[in-house]
CHARMM-style PDB file with segment names, atoms N, HN, CA, C and O in Angstrom:
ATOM      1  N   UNK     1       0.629  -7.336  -1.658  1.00  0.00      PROA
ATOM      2  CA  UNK     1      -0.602  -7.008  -0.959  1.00  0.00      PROA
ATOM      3  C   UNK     1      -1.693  -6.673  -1.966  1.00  0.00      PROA
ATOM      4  O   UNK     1      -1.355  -5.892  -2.856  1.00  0.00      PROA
ATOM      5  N   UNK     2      -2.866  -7.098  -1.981  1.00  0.00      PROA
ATOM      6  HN  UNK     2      -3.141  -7.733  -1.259  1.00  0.00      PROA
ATOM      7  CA  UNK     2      -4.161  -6.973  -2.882  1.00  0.00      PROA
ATOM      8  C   UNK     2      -4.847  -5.993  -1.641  1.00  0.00      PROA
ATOM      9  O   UNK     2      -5.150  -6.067  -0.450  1.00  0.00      PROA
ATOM     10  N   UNK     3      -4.873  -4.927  -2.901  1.00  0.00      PROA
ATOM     11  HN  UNK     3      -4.627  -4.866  -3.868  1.00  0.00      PROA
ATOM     12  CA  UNK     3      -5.943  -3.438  -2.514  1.00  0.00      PROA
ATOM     13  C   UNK     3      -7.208  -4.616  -1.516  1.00  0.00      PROA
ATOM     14  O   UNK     3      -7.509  -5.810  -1.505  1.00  0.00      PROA
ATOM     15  N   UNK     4      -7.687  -3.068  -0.644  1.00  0.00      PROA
ATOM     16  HN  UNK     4      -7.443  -2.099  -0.653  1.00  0.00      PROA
ATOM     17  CA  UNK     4      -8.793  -3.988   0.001  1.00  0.00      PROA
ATOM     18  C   UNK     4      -9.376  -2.526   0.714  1.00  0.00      PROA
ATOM     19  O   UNK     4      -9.929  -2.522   1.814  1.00  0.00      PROA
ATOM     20  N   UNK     5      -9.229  -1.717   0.171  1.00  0.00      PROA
ATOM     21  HN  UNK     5      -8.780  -1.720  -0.722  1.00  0.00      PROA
ATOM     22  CA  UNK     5      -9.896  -0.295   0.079  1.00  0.00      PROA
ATOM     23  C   UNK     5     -10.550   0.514  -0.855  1.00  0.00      PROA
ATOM     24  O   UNK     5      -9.970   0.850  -1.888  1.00  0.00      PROA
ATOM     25  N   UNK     6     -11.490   0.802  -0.650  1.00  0.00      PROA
ATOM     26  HN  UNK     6     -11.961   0.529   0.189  1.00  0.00      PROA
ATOM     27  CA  UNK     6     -12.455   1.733  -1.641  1.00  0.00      PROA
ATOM     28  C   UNK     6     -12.046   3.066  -1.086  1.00  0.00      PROA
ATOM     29  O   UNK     6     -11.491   3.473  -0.065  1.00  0.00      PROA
ATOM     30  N   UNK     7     -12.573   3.599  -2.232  1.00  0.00      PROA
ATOM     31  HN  UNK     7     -13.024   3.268  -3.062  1.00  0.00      PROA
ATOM     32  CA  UNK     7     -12.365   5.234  -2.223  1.00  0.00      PROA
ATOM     33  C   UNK     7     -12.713   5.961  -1.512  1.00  0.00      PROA
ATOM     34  O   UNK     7     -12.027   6.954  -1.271  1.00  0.00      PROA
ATOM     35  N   UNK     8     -14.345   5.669  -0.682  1.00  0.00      PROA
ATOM     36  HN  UNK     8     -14.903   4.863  -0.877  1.00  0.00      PROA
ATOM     37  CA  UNK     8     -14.895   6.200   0.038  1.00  0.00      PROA
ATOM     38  C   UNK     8     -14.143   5.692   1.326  1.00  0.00      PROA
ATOM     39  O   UNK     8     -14.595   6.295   2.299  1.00  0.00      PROA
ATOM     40  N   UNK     9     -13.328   4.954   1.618  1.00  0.00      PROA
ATOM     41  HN  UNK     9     -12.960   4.464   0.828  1.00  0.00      PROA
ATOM     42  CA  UNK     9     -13.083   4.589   3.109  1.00  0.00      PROA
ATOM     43  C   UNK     9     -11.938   5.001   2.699  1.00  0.00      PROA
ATOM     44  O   UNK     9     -11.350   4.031   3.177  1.00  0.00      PROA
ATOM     45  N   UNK    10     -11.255   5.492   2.312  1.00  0.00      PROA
ATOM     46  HN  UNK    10     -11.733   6.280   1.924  1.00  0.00      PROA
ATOM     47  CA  UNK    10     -10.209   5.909   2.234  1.00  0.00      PROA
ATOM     48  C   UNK    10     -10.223   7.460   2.615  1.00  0.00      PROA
ATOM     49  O   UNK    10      -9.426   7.902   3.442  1.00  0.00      PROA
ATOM     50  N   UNK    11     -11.328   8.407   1.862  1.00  0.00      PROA
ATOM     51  HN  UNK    11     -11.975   8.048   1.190  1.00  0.00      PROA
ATOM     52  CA  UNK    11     -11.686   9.931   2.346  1.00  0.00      PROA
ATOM     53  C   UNK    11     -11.723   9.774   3.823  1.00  0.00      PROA
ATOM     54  O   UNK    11     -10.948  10.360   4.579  1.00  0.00      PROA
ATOM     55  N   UNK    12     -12.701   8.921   4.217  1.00  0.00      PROA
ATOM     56  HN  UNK    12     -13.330   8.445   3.603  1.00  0.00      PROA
ATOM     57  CA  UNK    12     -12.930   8.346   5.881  1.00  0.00      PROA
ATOM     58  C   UNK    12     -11.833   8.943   6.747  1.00  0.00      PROA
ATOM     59  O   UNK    12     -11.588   9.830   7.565  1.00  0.00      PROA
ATOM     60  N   UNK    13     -11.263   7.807   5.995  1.00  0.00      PROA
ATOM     61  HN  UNK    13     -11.462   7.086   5.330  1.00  0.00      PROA
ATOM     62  CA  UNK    13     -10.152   7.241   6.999  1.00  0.00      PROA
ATOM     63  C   UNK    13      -8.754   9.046   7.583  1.00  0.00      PROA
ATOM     64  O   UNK    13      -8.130   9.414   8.578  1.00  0.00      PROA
ATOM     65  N   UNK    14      -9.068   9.647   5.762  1.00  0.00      PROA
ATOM     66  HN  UNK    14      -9.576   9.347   4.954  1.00  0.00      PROA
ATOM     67  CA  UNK    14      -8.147  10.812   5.757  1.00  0.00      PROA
ATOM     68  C   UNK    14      -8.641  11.848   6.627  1.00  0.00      PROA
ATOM     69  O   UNK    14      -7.945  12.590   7.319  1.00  0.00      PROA
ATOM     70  N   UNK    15     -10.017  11.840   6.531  1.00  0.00      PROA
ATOM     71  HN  UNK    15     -10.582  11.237   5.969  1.00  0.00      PROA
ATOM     72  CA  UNK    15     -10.495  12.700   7.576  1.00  0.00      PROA
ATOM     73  C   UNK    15     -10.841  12.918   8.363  1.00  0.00      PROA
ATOM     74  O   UNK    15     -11.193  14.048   8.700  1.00  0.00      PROA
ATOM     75  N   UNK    16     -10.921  11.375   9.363  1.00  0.00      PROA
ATOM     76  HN  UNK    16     -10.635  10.457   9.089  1.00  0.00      PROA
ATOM     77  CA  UNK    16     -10.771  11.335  10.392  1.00  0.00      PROA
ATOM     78  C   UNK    16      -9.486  11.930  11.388  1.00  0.00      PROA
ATOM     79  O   UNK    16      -9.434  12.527  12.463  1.00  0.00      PROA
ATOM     80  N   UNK    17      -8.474  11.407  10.380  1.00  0.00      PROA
ATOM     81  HN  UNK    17      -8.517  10.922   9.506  1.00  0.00      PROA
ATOM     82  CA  UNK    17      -6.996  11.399  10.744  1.00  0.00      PROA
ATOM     83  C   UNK    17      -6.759  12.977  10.889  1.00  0.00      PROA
ATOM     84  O   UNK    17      -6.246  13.466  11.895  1.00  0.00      PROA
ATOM     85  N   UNK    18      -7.273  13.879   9.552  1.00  0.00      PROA
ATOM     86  HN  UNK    18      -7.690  13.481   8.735  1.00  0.00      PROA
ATOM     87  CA  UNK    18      -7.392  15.554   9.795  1.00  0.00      PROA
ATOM     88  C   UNK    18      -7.944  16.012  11.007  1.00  0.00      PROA
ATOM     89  O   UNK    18      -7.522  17.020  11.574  1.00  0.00      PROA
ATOM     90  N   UNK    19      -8.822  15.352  11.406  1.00  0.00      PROA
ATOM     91  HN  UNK    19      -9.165  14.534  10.945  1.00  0.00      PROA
ATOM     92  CA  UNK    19      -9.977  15.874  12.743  1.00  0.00      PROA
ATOM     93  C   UNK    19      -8.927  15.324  13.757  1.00  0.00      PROA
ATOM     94  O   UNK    19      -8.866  16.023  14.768  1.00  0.00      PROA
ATOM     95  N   UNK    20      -8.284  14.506  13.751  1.00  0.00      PROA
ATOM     96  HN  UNK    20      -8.334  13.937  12.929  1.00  0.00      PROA
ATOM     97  CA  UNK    20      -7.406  14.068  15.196  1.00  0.00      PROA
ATOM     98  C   UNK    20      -6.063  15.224  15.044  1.00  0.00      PROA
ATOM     99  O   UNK    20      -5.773  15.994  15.960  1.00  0.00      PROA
ATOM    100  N   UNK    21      -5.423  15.185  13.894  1.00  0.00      PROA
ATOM    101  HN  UNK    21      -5.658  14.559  13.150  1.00  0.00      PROA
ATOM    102  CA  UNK    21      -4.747  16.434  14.194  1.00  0.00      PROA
ATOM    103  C   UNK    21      -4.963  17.771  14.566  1.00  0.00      PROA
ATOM    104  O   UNK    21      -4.196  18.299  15.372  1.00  0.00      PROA
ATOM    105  N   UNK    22      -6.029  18.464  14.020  1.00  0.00      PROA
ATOM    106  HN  UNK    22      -6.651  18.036  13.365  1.00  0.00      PROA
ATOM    107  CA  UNK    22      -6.768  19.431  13.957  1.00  0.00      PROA
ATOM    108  C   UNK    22      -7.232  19.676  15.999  1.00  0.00      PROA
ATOM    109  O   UNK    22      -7.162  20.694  16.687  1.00  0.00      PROA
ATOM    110  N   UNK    23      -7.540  18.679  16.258  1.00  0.00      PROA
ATOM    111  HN  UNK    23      -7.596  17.851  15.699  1.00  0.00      PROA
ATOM    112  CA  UNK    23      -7.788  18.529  17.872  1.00  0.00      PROA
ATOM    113  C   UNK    23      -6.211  18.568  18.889  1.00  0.00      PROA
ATOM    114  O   UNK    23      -5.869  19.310  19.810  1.00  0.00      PROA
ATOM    115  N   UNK    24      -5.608  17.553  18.296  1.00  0.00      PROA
ATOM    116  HN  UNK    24      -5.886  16.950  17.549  1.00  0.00      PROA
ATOM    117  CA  UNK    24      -4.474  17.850  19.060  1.00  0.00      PROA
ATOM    118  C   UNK    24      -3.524  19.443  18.913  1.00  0.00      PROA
ATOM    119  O   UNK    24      -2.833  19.955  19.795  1.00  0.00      PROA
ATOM    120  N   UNK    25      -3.763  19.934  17.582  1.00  0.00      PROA
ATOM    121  HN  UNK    25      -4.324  19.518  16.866  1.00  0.00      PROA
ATOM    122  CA  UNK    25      -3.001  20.782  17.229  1.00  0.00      PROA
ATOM    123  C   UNK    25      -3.912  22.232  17.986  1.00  0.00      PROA
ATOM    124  O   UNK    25      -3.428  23.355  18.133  1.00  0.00      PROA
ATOM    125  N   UNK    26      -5.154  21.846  18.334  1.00  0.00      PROA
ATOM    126  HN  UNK    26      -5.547  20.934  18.216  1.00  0.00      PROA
ATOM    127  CA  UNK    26      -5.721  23.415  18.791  1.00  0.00      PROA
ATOM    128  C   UNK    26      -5.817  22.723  20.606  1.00  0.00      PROA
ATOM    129  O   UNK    26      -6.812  22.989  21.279  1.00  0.00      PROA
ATOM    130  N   UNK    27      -4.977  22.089  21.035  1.00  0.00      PROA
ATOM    131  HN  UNK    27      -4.168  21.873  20.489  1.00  0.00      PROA
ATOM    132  CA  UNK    27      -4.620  21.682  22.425  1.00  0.00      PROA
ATOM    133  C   UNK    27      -5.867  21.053  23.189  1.00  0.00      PROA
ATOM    134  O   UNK    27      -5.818  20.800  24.393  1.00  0.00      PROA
ATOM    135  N   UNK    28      -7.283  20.758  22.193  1.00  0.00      PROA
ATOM    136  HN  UNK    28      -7.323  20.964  21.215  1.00  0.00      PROA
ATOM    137  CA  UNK    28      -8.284  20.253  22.786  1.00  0.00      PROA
ATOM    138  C   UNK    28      -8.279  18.426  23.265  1.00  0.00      PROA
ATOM    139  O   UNK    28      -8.909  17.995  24.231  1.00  0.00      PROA
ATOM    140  N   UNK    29      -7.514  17.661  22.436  1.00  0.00      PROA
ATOM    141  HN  UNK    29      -7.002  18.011  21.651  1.00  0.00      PROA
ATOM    142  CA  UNK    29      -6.900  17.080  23.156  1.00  0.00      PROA
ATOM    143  C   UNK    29      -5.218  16.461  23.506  1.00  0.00      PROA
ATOM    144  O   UNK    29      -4.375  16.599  22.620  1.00  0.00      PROA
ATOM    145  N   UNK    30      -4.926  15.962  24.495  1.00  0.00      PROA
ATOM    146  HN  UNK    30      -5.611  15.850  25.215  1.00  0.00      PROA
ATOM    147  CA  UNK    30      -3.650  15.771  24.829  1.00  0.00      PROA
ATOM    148  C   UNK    30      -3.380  14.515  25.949  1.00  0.00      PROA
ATOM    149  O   UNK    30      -4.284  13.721  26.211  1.00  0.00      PROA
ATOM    150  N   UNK    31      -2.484  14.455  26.368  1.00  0.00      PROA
ATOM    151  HN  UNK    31      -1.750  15.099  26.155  1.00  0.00      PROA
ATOM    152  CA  UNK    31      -1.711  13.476  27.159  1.00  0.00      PROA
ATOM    153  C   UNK    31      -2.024  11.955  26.539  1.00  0.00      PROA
ATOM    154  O   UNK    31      -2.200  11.769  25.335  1.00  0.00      PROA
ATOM    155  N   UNK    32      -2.063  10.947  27.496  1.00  0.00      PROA
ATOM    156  HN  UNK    32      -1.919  11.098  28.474  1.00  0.00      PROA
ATOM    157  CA  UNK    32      -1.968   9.987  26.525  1.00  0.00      PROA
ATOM    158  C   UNK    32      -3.450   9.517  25.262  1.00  0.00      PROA
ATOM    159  O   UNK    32      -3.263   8.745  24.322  1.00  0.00      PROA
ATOM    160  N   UNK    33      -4.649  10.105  25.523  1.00  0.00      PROA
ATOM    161  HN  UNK    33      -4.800  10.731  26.287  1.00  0.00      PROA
ATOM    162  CA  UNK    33      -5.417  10.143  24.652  1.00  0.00      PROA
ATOM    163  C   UNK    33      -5.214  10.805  23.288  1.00  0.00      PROA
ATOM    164  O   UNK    33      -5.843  10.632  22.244  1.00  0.00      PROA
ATOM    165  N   UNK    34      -4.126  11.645  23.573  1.00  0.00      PROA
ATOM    166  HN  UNK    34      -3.616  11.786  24.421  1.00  0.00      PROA
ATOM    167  CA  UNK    34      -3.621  12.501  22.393  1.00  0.00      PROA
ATOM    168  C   UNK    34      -2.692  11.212  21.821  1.00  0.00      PROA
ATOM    169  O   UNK    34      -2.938  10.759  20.703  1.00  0.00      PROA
ATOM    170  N   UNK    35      -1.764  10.727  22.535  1.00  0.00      PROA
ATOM    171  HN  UNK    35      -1.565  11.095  23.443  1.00  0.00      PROA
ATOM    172  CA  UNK    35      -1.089   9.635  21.823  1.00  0.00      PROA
ATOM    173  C   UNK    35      -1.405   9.015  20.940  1.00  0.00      PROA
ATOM    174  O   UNK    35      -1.146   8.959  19.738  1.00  0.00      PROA
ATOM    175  N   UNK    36      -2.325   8.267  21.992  1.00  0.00      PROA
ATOM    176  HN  UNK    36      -2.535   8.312  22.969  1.00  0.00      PROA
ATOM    177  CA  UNK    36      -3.263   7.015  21.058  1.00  0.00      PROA
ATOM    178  C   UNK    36      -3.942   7.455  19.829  1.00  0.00      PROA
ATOM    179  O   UNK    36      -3.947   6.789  18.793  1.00  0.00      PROA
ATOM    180  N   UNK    37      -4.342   8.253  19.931  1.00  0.00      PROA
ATOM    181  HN  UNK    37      -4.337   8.794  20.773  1.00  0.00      PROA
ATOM    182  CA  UNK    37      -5.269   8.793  18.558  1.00  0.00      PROA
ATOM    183  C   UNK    37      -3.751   9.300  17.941  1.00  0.00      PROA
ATOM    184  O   UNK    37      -3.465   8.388  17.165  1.00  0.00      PROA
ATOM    185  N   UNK    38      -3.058   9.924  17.915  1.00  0.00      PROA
ATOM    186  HN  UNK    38      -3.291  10.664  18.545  1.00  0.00      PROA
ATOM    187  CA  UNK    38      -2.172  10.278  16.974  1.00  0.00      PROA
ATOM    188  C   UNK    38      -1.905   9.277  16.293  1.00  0.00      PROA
ATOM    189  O   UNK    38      -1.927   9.269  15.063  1.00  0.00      PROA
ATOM    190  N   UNK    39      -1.506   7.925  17.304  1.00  0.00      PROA
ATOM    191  HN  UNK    39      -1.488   7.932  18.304  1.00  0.00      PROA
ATOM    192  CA  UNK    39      -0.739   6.713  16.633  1.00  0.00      PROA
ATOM    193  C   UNK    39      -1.957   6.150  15.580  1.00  0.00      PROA
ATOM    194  O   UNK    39      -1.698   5.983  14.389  1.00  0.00      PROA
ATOM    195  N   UNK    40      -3.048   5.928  16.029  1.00  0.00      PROA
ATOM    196  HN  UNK    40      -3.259   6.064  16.997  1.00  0.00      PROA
ATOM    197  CA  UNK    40      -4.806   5.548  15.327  1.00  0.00      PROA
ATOM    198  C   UNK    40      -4.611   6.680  13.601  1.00  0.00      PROA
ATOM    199  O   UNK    40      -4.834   6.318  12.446  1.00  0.00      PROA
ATOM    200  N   UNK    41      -4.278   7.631  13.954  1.00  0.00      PROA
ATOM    201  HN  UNK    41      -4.097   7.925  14.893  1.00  0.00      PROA
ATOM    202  CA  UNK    41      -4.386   8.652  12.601  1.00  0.00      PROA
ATOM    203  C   UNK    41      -3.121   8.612  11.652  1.00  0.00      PROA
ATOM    204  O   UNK    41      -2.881   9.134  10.564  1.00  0.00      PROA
ATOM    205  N   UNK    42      -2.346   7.714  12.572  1.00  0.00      PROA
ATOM    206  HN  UNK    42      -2.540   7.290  13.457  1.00  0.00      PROA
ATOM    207  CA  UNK    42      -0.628   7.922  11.581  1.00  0.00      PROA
ATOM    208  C   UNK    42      -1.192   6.575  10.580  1.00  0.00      PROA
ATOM    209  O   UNK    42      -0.946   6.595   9.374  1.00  0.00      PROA
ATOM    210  N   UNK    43      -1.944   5.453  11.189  1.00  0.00      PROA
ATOM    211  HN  UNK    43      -2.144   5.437  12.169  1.00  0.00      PROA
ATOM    212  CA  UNK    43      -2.330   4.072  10.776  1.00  0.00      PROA
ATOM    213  C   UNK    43      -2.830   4.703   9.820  1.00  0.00      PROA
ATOM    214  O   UNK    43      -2.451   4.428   8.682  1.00  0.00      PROA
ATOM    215  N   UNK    44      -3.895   5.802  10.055  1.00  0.00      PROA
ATOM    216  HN  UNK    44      -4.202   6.026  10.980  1.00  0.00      PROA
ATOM    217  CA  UNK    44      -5.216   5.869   8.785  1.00  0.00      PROA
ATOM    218  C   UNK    44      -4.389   5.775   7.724  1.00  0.00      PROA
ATOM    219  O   UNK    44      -4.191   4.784   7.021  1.00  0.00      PROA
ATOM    220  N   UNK    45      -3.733   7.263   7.609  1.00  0.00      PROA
ATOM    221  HN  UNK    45      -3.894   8.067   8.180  1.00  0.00      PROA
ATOM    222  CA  UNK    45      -2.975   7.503   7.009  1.00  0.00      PROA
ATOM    223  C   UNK    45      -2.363   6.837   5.625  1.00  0.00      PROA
ATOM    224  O   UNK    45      -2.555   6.869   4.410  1.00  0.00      PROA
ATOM    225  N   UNK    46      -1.330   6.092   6.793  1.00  0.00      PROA
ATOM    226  HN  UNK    46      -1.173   6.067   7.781  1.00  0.00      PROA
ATOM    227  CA  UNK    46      -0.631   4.955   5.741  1.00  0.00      PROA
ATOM    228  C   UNK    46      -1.679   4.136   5.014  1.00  0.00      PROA
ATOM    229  O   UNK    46      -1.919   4.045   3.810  1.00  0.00      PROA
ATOM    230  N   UNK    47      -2.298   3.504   6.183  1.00  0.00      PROA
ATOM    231  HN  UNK    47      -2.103   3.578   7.161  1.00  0.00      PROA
ATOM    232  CA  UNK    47      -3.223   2.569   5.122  1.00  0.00      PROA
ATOM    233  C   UNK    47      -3.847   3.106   4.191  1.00  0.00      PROA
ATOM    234  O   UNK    47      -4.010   2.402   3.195  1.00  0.00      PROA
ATOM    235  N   UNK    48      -4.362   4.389   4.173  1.00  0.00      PROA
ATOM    236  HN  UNK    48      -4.230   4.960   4.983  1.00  0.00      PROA
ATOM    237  CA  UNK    48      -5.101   4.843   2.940  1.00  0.00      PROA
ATOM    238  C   UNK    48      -4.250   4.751   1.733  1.00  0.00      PROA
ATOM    239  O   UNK    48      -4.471   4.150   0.682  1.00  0.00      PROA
ATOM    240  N   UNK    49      -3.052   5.593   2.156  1.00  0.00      PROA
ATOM    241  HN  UNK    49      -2.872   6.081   3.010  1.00  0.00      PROA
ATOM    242  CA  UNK    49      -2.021   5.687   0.868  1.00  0.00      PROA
ATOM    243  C   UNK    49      -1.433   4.202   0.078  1.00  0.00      PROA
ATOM    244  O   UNK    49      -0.996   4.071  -1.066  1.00  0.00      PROA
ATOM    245  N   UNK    50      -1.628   3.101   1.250  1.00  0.00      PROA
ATOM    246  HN  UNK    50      -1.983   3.207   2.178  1.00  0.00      PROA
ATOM    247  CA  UNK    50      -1.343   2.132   0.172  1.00  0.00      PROA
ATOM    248  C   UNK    50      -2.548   1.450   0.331  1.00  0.00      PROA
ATOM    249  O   UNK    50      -2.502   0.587   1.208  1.00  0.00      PROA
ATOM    250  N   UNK    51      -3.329   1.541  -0.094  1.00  0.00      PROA
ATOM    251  HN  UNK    51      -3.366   2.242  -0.806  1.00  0.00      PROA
ATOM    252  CA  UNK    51      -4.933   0.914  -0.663  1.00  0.00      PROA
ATOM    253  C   UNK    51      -4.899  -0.401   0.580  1.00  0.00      PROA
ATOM    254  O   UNK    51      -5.885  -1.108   0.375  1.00  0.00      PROA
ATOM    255  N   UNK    52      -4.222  -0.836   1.572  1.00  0.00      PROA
ATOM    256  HN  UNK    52      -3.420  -0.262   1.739  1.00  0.00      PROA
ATOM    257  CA  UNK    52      -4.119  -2.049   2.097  1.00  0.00      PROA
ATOM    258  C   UNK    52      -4.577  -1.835   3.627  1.00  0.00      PROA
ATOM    259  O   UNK    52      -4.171  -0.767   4.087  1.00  0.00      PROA
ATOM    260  N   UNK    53      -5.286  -2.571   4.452  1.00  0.00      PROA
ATOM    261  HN  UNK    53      -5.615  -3.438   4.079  1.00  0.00      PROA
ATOM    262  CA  UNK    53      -5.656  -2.802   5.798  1.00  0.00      PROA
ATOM    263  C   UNK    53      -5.602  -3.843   6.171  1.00  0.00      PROA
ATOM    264  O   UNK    53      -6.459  -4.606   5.727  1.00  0.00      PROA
ATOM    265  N   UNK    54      -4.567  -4.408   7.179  1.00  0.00      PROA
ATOM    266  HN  UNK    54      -3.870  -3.788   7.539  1.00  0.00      PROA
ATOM    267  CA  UNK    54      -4.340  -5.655   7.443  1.00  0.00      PROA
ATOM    268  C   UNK    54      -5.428  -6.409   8.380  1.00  0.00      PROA
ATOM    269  O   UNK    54      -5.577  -7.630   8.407  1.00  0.00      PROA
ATOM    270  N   UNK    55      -6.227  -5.380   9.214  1.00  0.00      PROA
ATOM    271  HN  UNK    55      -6.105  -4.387   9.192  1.00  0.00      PROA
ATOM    272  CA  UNK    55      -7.188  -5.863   9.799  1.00  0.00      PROA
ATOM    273  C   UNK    55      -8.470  -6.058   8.906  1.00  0.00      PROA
ATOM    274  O   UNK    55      -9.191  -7.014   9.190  1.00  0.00      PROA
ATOM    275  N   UNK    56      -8.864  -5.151   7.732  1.00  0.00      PROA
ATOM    276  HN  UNK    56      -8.278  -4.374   7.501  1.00  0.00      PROA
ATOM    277  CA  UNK    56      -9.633  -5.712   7.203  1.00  0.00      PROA
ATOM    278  C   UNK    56      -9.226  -7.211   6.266  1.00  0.00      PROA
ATOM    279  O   UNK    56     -10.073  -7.948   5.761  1.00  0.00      PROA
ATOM    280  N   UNK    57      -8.068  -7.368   6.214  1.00  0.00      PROA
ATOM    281  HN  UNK    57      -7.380  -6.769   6.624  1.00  0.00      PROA
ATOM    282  CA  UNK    57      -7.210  -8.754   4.914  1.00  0.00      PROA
ATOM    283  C   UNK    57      -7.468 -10.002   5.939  1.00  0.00      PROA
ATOM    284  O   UNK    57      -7.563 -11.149   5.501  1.00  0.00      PROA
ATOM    285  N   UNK    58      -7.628  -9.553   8.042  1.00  0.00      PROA
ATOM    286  HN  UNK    58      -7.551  -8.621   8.398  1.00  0.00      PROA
ATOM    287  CA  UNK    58      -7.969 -11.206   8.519  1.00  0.00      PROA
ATOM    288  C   UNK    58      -9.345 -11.012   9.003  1.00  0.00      PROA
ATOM    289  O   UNK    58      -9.761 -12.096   9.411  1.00  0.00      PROA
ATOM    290  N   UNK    59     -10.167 -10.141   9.121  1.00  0.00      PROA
ATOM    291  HN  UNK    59      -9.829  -9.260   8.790  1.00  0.00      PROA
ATOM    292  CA  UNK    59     -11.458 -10.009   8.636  1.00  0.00      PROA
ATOM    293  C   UNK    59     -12.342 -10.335   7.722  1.00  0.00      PROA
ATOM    294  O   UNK    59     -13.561 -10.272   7.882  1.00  0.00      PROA
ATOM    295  N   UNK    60     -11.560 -10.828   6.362  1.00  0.00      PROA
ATOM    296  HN  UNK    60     -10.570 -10.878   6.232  1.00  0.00      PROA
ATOM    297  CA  UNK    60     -12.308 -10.162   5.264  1.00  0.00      PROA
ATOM    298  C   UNK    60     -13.150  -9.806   4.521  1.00  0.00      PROA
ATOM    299  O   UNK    60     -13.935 -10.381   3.767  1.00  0.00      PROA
ATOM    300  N   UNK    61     -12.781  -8.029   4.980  1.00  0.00      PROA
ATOM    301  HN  UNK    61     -12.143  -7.563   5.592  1.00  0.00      PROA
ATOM    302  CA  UNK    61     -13.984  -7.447   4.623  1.00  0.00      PROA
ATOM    303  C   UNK    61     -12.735  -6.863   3.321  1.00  0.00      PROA
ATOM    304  O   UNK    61     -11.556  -7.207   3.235  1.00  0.00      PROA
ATOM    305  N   UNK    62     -13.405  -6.020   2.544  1.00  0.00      PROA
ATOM    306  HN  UNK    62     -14.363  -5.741   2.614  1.00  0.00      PROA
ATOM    307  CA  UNK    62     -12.812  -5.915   0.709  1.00  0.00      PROA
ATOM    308  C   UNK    62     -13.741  -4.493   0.745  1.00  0.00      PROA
ATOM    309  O   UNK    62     -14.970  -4.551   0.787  1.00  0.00      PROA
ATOM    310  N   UNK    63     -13.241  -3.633   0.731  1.00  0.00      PROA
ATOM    311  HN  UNK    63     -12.243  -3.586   0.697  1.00  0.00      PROA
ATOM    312  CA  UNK    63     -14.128  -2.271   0.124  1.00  0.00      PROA
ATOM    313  C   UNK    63     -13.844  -1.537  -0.819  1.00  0.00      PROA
ATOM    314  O   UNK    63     -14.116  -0.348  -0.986  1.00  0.00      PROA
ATOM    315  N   UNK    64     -13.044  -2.551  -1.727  1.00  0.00      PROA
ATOM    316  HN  UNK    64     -12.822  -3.516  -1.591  1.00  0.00      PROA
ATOM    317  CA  UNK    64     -12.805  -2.360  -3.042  1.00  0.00      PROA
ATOM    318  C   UNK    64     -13.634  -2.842  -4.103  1.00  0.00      PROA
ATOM    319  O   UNK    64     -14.059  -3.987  -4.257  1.00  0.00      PROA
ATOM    320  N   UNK    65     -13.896  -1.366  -5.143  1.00  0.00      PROA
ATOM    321  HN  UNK    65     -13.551  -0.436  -5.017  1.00  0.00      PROA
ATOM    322  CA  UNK    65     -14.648  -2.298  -6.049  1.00  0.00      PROA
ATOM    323  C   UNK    65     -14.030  -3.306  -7.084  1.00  0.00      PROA
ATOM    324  O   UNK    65     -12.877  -3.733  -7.148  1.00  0.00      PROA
ATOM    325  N   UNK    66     -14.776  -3.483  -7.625  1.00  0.00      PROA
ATOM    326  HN  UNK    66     -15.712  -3.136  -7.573  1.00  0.00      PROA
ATOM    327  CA  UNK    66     -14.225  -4.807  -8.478  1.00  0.00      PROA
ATOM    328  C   UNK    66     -14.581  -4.054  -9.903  1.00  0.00      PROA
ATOM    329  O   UNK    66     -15.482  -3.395 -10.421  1.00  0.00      PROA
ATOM    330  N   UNK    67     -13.235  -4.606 -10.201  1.00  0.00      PROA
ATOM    331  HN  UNK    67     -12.503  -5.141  -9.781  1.00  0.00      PROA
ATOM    332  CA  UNK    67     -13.798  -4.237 -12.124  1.00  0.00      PROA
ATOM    333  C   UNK    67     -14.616  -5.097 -12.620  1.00  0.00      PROA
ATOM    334  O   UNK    67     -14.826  -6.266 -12.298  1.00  0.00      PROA
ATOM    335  N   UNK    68     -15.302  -4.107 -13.847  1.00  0.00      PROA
ATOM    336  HN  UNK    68     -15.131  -3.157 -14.109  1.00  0.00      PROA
ATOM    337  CA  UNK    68     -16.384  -5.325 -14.791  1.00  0.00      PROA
ATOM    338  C   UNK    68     -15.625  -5.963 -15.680  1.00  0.00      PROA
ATOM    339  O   UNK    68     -14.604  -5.441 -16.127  1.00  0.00      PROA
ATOM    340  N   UNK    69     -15.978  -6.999 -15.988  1.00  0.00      PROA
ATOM    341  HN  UNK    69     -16.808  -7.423 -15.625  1.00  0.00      PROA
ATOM    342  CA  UNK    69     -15.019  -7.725 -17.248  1.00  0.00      PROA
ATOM    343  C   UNK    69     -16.141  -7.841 -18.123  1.00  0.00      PROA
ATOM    344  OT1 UNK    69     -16.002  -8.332 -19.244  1.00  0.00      PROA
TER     345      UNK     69
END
């Protein structure tokens, strides 16, 4: 898999995922909207940790920078 994440969408992505726990965990939200977003924040998650987004790879969008040569 070729990175296809920048740094800044990666904070994004982590802190979005904090704000969905942070909500479910103070009971503001729940039932299946709590689901869905849990499952949405487990995605961030992973994808952040491995630099890869499969929806951005058949999109492609790249929010990685590029080295200078």
């Amino acid at each position: 898999m070729k990175k296809n994440m920048g740094t800044i969408d990666k904070a994004i992505r982590i802190f979005v995922a904090a704000v969905i726990a942070v909500l479910y965990f103070q009971n503001i939200i729940s039932g299946t909207l709590a689901i869905v977003l849990g499952i949405v924040a487990i995605i961030f998650v992973i994808t952040s940790f491995i630099n890869f987004c499969p929806l951005y790879a058949l999109l492609g969008i790249n929010t990685c920078k590029k080295k200078a040569n």
